[in-house]
N, C-alpha and C positions, 0 to 999 in steps of 0.2 A: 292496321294489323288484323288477320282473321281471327273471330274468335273462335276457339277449340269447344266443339259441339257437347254438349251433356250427357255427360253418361247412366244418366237415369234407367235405374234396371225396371224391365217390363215386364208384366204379366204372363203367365204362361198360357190363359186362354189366349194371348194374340198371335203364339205360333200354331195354337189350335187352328186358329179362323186361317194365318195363310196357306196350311196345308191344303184345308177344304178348298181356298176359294181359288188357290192354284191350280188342282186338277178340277174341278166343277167346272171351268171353263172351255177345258180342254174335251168334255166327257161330250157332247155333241159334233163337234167336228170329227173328232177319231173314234174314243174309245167305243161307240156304240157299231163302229165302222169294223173295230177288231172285233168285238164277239157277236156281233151278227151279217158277218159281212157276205155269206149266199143269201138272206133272208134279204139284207137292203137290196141288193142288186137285184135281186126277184120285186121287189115291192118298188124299187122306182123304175124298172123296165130298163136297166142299164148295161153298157157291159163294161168290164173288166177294163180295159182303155177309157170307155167314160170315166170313170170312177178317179181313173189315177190324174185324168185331167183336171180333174175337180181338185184335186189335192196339188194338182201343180199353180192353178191361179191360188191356191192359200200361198203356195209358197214366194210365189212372185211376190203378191202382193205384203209376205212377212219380210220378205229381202229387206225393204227398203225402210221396212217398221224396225227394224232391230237399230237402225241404224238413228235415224229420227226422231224412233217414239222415245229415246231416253231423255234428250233434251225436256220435255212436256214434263214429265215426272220431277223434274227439279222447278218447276213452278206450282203444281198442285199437290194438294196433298193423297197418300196413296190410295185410303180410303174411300175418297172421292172417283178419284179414277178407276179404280179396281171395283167397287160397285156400278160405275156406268156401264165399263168392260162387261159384265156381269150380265146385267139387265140386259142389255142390247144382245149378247151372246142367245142369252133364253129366248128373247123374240125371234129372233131367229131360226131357234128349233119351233118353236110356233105355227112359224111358215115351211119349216121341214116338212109338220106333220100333215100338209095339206097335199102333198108330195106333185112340188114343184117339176114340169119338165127339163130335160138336161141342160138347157140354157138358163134359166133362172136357179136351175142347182151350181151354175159354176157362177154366178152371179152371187150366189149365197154362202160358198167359198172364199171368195174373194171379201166379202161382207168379213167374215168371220177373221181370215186370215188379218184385216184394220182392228176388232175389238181385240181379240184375242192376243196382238203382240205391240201394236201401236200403243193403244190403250193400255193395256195391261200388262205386261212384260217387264217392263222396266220401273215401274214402278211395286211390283210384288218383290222384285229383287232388293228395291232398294228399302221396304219396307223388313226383308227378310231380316238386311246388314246392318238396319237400324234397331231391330228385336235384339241380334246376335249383338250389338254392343264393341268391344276390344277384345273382349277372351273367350267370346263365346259363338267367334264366325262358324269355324268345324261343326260344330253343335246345330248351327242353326241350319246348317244348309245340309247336315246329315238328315236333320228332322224331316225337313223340307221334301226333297226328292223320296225319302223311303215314305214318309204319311200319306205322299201321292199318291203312291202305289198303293197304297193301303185305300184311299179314297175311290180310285178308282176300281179297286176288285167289291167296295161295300155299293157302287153305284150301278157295277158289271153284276153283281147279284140279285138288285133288288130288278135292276132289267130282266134275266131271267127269271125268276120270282113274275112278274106283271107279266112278261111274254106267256108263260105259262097257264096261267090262269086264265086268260083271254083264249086258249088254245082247250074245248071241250072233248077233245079226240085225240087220241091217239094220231103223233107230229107227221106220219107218214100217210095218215088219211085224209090230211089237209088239203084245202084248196089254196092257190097264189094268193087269193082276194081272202079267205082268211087270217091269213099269213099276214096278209097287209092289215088287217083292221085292228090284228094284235100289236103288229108291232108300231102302228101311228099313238097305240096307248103308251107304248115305252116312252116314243119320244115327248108326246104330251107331258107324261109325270114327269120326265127328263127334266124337259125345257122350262115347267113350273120350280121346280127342285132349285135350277140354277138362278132363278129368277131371285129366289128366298134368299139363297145365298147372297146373293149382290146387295139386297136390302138387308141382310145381317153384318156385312164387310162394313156399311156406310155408316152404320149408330152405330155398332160396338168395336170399328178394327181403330182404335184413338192410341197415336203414339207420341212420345215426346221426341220431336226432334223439329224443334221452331229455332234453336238456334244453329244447327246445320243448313234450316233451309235460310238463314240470314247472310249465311256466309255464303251460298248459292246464289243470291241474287242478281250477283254482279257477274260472274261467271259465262264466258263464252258459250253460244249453243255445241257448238265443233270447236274443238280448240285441234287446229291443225299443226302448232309441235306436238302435240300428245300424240298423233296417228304418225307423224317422223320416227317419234321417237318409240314407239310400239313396236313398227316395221322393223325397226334395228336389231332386234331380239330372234334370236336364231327358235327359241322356242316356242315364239309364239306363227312360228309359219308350219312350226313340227304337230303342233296343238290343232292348226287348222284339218291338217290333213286327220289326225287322229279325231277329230272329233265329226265330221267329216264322213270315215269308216264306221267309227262306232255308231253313230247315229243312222247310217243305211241300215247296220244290221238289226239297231231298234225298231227301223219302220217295216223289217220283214218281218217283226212278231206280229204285223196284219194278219198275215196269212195262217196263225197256228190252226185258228179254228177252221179256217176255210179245208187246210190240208188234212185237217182229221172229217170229215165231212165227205170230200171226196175223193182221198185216197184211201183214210181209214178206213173209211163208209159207216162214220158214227152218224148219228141222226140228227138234226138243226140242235137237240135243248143240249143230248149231249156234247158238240161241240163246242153250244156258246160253252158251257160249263169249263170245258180246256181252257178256252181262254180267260174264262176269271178267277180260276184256278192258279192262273200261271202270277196272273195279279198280285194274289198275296205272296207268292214270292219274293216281287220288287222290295218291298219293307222291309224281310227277314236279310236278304241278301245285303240293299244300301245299309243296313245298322252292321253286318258281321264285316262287311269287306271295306268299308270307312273305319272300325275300328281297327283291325287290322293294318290296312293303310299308314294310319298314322303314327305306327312303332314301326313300320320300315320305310317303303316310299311308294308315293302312289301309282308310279310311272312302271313298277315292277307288276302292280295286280292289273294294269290296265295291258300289260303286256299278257296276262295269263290268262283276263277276258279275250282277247283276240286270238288268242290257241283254242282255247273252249269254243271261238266261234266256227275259225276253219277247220275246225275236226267235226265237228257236227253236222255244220254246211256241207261239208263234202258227202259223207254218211248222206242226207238227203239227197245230194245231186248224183248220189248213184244210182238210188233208186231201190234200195235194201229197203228202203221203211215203208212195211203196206200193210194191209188187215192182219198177215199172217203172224207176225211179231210185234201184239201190243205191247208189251212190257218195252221194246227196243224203241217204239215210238212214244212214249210216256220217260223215257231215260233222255232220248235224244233231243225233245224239246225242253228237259225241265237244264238239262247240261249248256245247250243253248241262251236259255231263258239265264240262265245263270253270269254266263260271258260278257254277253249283252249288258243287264243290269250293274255288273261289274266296271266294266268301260264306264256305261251312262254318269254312275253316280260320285266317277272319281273324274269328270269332266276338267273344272276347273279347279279340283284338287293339287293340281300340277303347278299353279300360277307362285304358288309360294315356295315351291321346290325348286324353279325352272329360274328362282331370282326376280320377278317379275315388278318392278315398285307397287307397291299398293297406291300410291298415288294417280297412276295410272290404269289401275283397274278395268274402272269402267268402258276405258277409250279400246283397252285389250278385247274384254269379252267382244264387246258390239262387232270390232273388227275380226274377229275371230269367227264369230255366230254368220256375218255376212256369208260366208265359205262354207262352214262347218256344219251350217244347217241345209243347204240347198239339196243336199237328198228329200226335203220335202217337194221341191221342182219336180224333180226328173225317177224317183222310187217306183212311183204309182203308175206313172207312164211305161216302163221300162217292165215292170210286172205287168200288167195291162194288156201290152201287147205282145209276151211271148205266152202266157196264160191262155189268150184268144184267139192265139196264130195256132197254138198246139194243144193235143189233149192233154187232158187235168193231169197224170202223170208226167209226162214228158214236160209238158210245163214248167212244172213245179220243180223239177231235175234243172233245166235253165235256170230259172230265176235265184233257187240256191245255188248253183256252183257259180252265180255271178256274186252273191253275196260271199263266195270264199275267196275268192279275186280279191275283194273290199277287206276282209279279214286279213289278208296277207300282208297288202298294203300297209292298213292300221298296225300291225304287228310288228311290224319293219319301222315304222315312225315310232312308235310307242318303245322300241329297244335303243333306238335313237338319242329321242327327248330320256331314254334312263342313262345312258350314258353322258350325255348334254349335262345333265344335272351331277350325277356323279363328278366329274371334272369341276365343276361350279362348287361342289363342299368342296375339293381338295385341295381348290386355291383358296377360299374363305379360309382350311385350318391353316395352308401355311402361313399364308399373311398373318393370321394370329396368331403363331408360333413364333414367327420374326418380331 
């Protein structure tokens, strides 16, 4: 007979640590990519296509980690892995800062895309579910994603902050080769930053759960009725697609600072600024729109992020938002920014609305993620090359009224999966009634 895991309550610095060391991991591969993303491409001699390719071998090579790396997690413990994840994440910006050419950059993507989800993925989730306990998953996974956001607008700050200083002139009197010798110091303190990190996950992230991983031991790597029996759920093919859309329009928040830059025609420090501006958003939004969430249903706000997106996406793909009307482009990204974050953080909020067993949890997400993630494939590509084929305006018109395409989509699954579930209470009350 399995034994039933302890429910031992845990410390509150330990959802401190996996907020940090969840987005720390991540602040190399992207987020340095969103708020400096004219500066990198200037400094590694890239274009707009290179870039998204670089981000397509992360995703390939995450495809098959989502799927894989969970198994590993249920053998070691998280802290272990999530600091190797770590360590090896930072060396890696290490060799960023040396500014590798575009072959050993998508070689270094690929690198990343193994720590970052193989490594570590699965095992920060399952140390999240092991923090959260039985009453306090909502909790943990609200904390989780909005502290992110929060981690990463204090890591997008102090990037600005170092870019700056390193920068003795006025940003428009710059040279390229300046420009680059500032920002190889970003990724330096970056890439040390995340280093600490992985060495502070290893000594202090210590949780109790030796008797869940007992009852793990014997456990299948793949248990192939869990993926039968997954499949059979109308809601979790509805979840793919919605997660899927929502996730494209999270990877166009790339572009914010790029499009104030050169459509606004704000200057490199104030762009990055947009974008780590927008950062602290993510925290205030994941805490107001999770609480909300959970007095009606999540599948109703997830629907109202996706209206927020194609109304905004559209507003861009027309081509109304240029230098003339700041106030309309500071309205139309923070409304976006909003949509977006909205969708993101009521991701798998839906699993226990949708009916979903918790005993199959896990087999869901991974199956779910396989699909719902692959906008990191094909985003960067697909921005890449209509950015490159067209000028900075007209571009930028394509790539968002493609991303309102994806809102519509989401929007239509997301009204779907609220109806899906509705019908699912209505037979739960009669059979109670009966």
């Amino acid at each position: 007979m399995t034994k039933t895991p302890t429910t031992t309550k845990q410390p509150t610095y330990i959802i401190v640590l996996l907020i940090l060391a969840a987005e720390a991991v991540f602040i190399l591969p992207f987020v340095l990519q969103r708020i400096f993303r004219t500066t990198f491409l200037e400094s590694f001699n890239i274009s707009q296509l290179e870039l998204g390719s670089c981000f397509s071998i992360y995703g390939i090579v995450a495809l098959f980690s989502y799927l894989f790396g969970g198994p590993l997690a249920d053998r070691f413990k998280p802290n272990v892995l999530m600091s190797i994840a770590l360590i090896l994440t930072g060396l890696g910006g290490l060799y960023l800062s040396s500014y590798p050419n575009v072959y050993y950059l998508h070689i270094l993507y690929g690198f990343w895309g193994f720590t970052t989800i193989f490594l570590f993925w699965a095992p920060m989730i399952k140390a999240t579910r092991i923090w959260g306990g039985k009453n306090k998953q909502g909790l943990a996974f609200g904390f989780l994603d909005g502290g992110r956001g929060l981690v990463a607008a204090l890591f997008g700050s102090v990037g600005v902050l170092i870019f700056s200083l390193f920068i003795t002139k006025d940003i428009e009197l710059t040279s390229i080769e300046e420009r680059r010798i500032a920002f190889k110091e970003v990724i330096t303190y970056t890439s040390y930053a995340v280093i600490i990190v992985g060495l502070i996950v290893f000594f202090l992230l210590k949780l109790n759960f030796e008797d869940s991983e007992k009852s793990e031991k014997n456990a299948k790597l793949i248990t192939i009725n869990n993926f039968k029996l997954v499949m059979q759920y109308k809601a979790v093919w509805l979840l793919m697609i919605i997660i899927l859309c929502a996730y494209y329009g999270y990877k166009m928040t790339n572009l914010f600072t790029q499009y104030a830059e050169q459509v606004v025609h704000y200057n490199k420090i104030e762009a990055a600024k947009v974008g780590t501006y927008l950062l602290y958003m993510r925290p205030v939004i994941g805490t107001f729109i999770g609480f909300l969430a959970d007095r009606t249903k999540a599948s109703l706000w997830i629907i109202i992020g996706f209206i927020l997106m194609a109304i905004t996406s559209l507003v861009f793909a027309t081509g109304i938002v240029d230098d003339s009307i700041n106030l309309l482009f500071i309205l139309s990204i923070g409304l976006m920014a909003i949509g977006v974050y909205s969708a993101r953080v009521l991701y798998f909020a839906t699993l226990e609305e949708a009916k979903i067993p918790l005993a199959v949890t896990g087999t869901a997400v991974g199956f779910i993620s396989v699909v719902g993630y692959t906008p990191d494939i094909f985003t960067g590509l697909i921005n890449g090359y209509f950015l490159d084929a067209f000028n900075e305006v007209v571009g930028h018109q394509i790539v968002f009224g493609i991303m309102f395409l994806f809102a519509i989509v989401g929007c239509i699954a997301s009204y779907k999966l609220y109806q899906h579930s509705k019908s699912n209470t209505k037979q739960i009350n009669s059979l109670d009634a009966s």
